[in-house]
PLY file of the C-alpha trace (Angstrom):
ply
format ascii 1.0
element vertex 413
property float x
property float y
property float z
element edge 412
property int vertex1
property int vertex2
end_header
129.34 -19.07 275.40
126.49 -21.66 275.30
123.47 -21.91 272.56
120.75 -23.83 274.08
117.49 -24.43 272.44
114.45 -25.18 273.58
111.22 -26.76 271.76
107.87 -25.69 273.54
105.67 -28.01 274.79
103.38 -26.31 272.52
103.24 -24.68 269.15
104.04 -21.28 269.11
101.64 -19.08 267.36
102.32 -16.01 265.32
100.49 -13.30 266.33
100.85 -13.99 269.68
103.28 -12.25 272.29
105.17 -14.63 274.79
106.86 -13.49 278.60
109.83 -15.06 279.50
110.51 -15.60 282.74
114.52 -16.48 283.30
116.43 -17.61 286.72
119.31 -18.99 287.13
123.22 -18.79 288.74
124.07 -16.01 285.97
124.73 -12.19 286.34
124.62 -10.81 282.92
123.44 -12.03 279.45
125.82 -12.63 276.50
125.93 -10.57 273.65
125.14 -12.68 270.95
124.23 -12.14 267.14
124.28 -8.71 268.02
120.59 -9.16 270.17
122.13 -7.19 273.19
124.32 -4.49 273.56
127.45 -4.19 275.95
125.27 -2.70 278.73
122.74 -5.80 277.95
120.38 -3.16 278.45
119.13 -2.40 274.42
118.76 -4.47 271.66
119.43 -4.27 267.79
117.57 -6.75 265.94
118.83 -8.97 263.15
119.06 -7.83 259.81
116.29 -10.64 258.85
113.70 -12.91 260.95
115.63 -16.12 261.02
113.36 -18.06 263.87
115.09 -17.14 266.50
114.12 -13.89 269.06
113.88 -10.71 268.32
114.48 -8.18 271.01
113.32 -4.53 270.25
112.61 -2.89 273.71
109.40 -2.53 275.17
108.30 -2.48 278.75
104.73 -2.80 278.80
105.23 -6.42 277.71
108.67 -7.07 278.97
111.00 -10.32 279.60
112.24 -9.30 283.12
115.72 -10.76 284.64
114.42 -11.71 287.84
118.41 -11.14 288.92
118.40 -7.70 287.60
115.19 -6.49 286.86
116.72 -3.42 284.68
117.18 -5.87 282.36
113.98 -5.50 280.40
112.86 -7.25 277.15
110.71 -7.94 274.82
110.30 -10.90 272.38
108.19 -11.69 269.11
108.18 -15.22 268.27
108.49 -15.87 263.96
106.92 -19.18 262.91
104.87 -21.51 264.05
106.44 -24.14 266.47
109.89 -23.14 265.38
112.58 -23.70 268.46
113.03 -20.80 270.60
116.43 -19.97 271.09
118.12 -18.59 274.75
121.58 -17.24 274.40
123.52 -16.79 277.91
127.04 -16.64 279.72
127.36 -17.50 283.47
130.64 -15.99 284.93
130.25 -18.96 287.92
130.25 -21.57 285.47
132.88 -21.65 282.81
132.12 -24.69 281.47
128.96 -23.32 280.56
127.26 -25.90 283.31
125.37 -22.74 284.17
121.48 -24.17 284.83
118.59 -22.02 283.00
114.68 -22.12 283.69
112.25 -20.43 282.11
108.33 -20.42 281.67
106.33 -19.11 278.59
102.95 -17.27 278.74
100.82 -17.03 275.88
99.58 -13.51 275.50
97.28 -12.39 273.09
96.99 -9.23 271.14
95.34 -7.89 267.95
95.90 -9.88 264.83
95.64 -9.03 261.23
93.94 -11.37 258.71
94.33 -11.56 254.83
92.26 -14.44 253.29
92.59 -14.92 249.65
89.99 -17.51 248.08
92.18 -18.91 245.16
92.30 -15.11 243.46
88.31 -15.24 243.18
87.22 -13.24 246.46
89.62 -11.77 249.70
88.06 -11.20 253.56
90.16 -9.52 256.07
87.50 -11.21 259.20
88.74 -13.97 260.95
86.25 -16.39 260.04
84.96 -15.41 256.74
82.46 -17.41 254.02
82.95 -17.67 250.60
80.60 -19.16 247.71
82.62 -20.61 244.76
80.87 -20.26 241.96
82.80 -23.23 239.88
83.71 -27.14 240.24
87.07 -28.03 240.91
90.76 -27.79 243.07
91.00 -23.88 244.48
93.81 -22.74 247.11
92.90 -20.82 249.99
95.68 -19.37 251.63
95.54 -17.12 254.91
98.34 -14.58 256.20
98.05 -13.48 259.60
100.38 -10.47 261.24
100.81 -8.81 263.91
104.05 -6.07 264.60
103.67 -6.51 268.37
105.66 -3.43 269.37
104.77 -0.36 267.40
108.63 0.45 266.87
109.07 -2.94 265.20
111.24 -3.17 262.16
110.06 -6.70 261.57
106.42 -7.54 261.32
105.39 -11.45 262.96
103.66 -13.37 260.10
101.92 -16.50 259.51
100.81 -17.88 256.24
98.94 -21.12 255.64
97.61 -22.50 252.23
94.89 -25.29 252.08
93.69 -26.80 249.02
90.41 -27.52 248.44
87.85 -29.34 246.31
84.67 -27.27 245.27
82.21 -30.01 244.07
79.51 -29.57 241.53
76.54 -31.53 243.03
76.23 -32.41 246.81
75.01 -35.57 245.20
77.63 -37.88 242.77
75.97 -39.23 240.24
76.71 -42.00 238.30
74.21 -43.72 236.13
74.14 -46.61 232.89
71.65 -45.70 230.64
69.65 -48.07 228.06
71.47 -50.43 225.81
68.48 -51.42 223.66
65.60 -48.83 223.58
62.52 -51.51 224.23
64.26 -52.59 227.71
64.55 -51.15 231.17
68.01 -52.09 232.21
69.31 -48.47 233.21
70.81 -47.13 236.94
71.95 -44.87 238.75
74.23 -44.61 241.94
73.94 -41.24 244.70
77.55 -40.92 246.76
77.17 -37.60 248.96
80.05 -35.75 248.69
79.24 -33.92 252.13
77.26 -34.17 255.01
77.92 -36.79 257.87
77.36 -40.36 257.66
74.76 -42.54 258.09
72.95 -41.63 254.84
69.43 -42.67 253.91
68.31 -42.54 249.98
65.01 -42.58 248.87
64.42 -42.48 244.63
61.45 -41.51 243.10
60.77 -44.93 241.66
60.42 -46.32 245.59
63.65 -47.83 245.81
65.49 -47.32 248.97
69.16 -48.17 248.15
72.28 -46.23 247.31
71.95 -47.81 244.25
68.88 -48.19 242.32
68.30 -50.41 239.10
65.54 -51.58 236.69
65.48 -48.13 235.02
63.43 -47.33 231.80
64.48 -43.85 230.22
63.26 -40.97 231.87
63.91 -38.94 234.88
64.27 -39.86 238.26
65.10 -37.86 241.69
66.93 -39.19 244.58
66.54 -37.80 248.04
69.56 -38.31 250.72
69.54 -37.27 254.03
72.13 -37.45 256.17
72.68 -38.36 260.14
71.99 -34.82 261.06
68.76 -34.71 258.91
69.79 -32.60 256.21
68.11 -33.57 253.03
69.23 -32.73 249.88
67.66 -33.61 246.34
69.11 -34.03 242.78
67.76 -35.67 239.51
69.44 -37.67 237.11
68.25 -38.73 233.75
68.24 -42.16 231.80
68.30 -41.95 228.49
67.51 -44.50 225.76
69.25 -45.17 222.20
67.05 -45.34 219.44
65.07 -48.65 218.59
66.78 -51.21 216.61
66.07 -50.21 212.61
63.95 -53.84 211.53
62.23 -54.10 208.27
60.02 -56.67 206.79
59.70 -56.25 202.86
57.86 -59.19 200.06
58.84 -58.83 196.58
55.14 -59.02 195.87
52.49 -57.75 198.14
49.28 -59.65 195.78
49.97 -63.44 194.91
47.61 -65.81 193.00
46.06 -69.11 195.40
49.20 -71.66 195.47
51.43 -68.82 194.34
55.11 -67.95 196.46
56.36 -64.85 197.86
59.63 -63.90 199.15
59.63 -62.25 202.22
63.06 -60.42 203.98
63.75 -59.07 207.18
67.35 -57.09 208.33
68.63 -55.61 211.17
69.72 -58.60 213.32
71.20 -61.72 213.80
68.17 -63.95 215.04
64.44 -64.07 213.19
61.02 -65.30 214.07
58.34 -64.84 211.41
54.88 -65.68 212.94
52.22 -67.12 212.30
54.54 -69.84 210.35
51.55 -70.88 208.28
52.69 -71.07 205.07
56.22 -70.58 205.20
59.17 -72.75 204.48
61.18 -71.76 207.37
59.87 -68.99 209.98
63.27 -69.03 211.55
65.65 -67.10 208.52
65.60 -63.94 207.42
64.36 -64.34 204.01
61.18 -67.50 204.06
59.30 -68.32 201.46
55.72 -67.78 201.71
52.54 -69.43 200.32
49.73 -68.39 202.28
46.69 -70.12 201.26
44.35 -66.48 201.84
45.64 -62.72 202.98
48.07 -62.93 205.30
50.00 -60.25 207.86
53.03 -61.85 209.06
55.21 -60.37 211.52
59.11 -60.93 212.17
60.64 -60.26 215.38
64.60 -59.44 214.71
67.41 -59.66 217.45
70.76 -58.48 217.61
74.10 -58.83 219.01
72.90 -57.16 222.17
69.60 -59.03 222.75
67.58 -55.39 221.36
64.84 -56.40 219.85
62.29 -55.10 217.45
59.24 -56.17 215.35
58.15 -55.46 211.71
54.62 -56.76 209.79
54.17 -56.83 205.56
50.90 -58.28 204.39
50.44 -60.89 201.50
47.03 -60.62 199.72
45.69 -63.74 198.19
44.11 -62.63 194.82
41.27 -64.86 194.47
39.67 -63.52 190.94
35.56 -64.04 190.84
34.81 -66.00 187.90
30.63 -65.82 186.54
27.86 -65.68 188.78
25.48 -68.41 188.03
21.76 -68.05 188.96
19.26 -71.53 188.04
16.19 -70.23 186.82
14.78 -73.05 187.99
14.55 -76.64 190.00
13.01 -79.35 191.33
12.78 -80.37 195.09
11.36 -83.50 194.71
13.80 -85.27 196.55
15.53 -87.23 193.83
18.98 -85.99 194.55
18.90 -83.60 191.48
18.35 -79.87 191.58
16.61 -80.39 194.86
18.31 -76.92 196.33
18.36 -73.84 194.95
21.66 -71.84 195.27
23.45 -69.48 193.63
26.83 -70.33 192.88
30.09 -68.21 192.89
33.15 -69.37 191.52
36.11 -69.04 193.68
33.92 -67.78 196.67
34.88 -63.98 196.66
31.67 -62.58 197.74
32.15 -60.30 200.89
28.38 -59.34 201.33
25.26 -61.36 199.80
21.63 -60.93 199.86
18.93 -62.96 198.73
15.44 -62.21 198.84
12.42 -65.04 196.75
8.20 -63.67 196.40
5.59 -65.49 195.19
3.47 -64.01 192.60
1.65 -62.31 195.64
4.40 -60.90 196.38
5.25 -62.42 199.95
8.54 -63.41 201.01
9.08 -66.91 200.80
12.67 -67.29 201.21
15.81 -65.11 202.15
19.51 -65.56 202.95
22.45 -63.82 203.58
24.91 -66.60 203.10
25.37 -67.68 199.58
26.09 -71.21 200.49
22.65 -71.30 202.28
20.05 -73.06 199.47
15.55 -72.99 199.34
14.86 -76.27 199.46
10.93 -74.98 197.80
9.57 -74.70 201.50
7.81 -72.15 203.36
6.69 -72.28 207.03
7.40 -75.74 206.65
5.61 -76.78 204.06
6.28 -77.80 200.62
5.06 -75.70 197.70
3.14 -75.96 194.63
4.95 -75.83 191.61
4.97 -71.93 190.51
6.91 -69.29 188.90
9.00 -67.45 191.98
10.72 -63.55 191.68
14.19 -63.09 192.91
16.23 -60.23 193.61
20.09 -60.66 194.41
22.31 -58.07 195.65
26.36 -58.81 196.39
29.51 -57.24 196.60
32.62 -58.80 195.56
35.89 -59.13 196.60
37.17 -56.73 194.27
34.39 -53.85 195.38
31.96 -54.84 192.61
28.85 -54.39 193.17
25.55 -56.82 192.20
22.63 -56.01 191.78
19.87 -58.66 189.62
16.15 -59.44 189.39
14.23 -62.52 188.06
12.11 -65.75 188.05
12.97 -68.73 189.11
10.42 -71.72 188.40
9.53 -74.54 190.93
9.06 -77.96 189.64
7.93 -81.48 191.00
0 1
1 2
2 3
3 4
4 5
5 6
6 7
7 8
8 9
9 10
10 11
11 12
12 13
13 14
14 15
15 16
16 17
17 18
18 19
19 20
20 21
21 22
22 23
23 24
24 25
25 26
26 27
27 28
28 29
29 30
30 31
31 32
32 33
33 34
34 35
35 36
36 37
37 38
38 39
39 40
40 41
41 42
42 43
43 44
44 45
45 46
46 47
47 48
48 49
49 50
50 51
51 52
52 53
53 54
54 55
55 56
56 57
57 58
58 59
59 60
60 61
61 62
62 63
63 64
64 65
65 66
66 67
67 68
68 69
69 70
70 71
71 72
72 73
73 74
74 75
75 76
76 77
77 78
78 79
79 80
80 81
81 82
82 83
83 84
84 85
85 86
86 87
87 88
88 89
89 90
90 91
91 92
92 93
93 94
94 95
95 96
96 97
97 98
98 99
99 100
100 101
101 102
102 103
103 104
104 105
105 106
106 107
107 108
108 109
109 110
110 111
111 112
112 113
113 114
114 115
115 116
116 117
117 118
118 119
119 120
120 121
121 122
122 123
123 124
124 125
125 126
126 127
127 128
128 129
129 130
130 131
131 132
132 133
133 134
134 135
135 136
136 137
137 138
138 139
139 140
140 141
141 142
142 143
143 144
144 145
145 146
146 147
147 148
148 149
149 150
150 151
151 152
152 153
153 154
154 155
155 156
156 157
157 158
158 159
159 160
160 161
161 162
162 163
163 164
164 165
165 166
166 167
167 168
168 169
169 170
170 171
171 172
172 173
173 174
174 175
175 176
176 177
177 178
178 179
179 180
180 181
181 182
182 183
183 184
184 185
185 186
186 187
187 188
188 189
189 190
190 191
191 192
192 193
193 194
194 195
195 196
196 197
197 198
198 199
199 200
200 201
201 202
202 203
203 204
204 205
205 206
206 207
207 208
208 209
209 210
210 211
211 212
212 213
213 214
214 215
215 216
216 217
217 218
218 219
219 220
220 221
221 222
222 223
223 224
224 225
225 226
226 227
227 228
228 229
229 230
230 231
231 232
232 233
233 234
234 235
235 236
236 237
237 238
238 239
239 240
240 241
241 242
242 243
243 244
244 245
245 246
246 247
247 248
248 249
249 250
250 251
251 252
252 253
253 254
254 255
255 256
256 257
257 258
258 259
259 260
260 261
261 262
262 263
263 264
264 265
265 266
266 267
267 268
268 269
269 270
270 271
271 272
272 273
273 274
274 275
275 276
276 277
277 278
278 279
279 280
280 281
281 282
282 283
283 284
284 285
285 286
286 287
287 288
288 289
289 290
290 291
291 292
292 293
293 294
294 295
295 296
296 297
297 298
298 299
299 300
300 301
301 302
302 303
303 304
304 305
305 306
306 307
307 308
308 309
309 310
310 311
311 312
312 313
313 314
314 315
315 316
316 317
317 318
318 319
319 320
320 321
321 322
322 323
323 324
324 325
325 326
326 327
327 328
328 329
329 330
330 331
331 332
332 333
333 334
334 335
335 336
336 337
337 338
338 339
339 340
340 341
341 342
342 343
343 344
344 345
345 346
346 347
347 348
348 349
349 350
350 351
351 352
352 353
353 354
354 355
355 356
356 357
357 358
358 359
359 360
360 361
361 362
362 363
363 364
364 365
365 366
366 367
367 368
368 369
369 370
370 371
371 372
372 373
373 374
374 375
375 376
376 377
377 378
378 379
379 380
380 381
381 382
382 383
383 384
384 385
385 386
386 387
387 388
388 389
389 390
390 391
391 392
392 393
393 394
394 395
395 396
396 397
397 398
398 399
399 400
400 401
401 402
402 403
403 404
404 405
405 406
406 407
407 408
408 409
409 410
410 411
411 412
């Protein structure tokens, strides 16, 4: 008794039916594992598939011995690529140096098919589809059958499980937002997760390159299209923190002329207070400041991660407005005394001025809107006879006092 096995020179296929075709120098088969009976002419199958044949009779589909063609067969094949096993004795041969040959012919038949998509959905067509509704790993598995002979006991089956990875976005994403809210340093990178190679990627900011950089906050889209011209779009968003907290504070807003002020800044490491007029050092947080009139200053503050911010605080210069004076009279003679008439304000904090002089006539002889701007007792040129002269004044001050005065003013020689 001899066991020889043989490995197909290609995978055999569940579902399918094979034909053996046998010759050789042998005039019976063996009865072995209890496949053939005495007569070799029926078959009782194994108690369980084990990869070998399995012989229930059936002649449309037979295994013929070409020696003794009552000998008929027929043979399911279990597994996929498994050996197939012959069992034989040769009465010529003792020392089971018998020779064997054999062919195998595929033959198809109907098949049964049981998809399961990872417990979410089932198809029982051969080539289904199936939308998964989730990201992530999901096992497909697939069971084929087929009981080839309608008296079978044991059914052929197939299974095969394949896992596989259900991705959210055709488009990967990755992206670096802002780090300081004033500066466009975000990106963003597209990887396709299917479609075939090469890709193209446009961005809605122009750029061209599977990565694109330079990014303020907002939203972008990128558009990929792959070598077969399938174009698929996705947007990704850039976000920016909030802008750095700076704050510029003076422990006293209103100083007197030649007065000092303390100004302070936080929310950094670096300072620039500009315009530096007036302070001691524009480079700390905290300068001292002695601005000679109202000033704004502004501080720019940077921190650890080159953010940056600004803040402004305003000084006023409280310039108090002593008396009005007003001559009633003088003499343009050209002695270097009185010659001009002006109207003096102490600590110049007039913000609007008007001066208007009649003769007794009542034309205008003279009028200014600059207080620093004098009559020198001239009109159209020419110098006038000493007379008595009407004046009426109207200001504003600093302080939103108003001015409003009448009254003579007497030219002399």
């Amino acid at each position: 008794m001899s066991l020889f096995n043989y490995n197909t020179p290609f995978p055999l296929i569940c579902g399918q039916e094979y034909r053996l075709r046998v010759s050789g120098s042998f005039s019976y088969w063996a009865t072995m594992k209890n496949v053939l009976d005495a007569a070799y002419n029926s078959v009782t199958p194994p108690p369980t598939p084990s990869g070998n044949l399995v012989k229930p009779p059936y002649s449309n589909r037979p295994i013929v011995d070409v020696f003794n063609p009552a000998h008929i067969y027929e043979y399911c094949i279990i597994g996929q690529g498994v050996p197939l096993n012959i069992y034989f004795k040769d009465s010529n041969y003792p020392d089971n140096s018998g020779k064997l040959t054999y062919e195998l012919f595929a033959m198809p038949t109907n098949l049964n098919f049981l998809w399961d998509f990872a417990g979410q959905g089932a198809s029982t067509t051969p080539n289904p589809s199936f939308t998964f509704n989730n990201a992530g790993t999901d096992t497909v598995s697939l069971t084929v059958t087929n009981q080839t002979c309608p008296t079978d006991t044991y059914v052929c089956t197939y299974n095969a499980i394949h896992n596989i990875t259900i991705f959210s976005s055709p488009i990967l994403i990755t992206s670096t937002n802002l780090i300081c809210s004033n500066q466009c340093t975000g990106t963003a990178a597209a990887t396709p997760s299917c479609g075939s190679a090469p890709f193209t990627y446009n961005w809605s900011n122009t750029q061209t390159s599977q990565t694109t950089t330079g990014l303020c906050a907002g939203t972008y889209i990128i558009t990929v299209t792959d070598a077969a011209g399938s174009t698929v779009a996705q947007t990704v968003a850039i976000t920016s923190p909030p802008a750095l907290p700076v704050t510029a504070s003076v422990n006293s807003n209103t100083i007197a002329p030649g007065d000092s002020a303390q100004l302070t800044a936080t929310g950094g490491v670096i300072y620039s207070w500009y315009p530096s007029a007036g302070l001691n050092d524009p480079t700390i947080s905290n300068p001292l400041a002695s601005p000679a009139q109202t000033t704004t200053y502004c501080v720019t503050v940077t921190d650890t991660n080159s953010c940056y911010n600004s803040d402004c605080i305003t000084i006023n210069v409280d310039n108090p407005c002593g008396t009005l004076f007003i001559p009633n009279a003088f003499s343009p003679n050209g002695d270097g005394e009185n010659d001009i008439l002006k109207i003096y304000i102490e600590n110049n904090c007039i913000t609007n001025f008007h001066l208007v002089i009649f003769d007794r006539w009542g034309e205008n002889v003279f009028e200014s809107y600059i207080p620093q701007t004098g009559w020198d007792g001239t009109y159209r040129g020419k110098w006038l006879d000493p007379a008595v002269f009407v004046y009426y004044l109207k200001a504003t001050f600093t302080s939103g006092e108003k001015i409003n005065k009448k009254g003579n003013i007497s030219l002399m020689r």
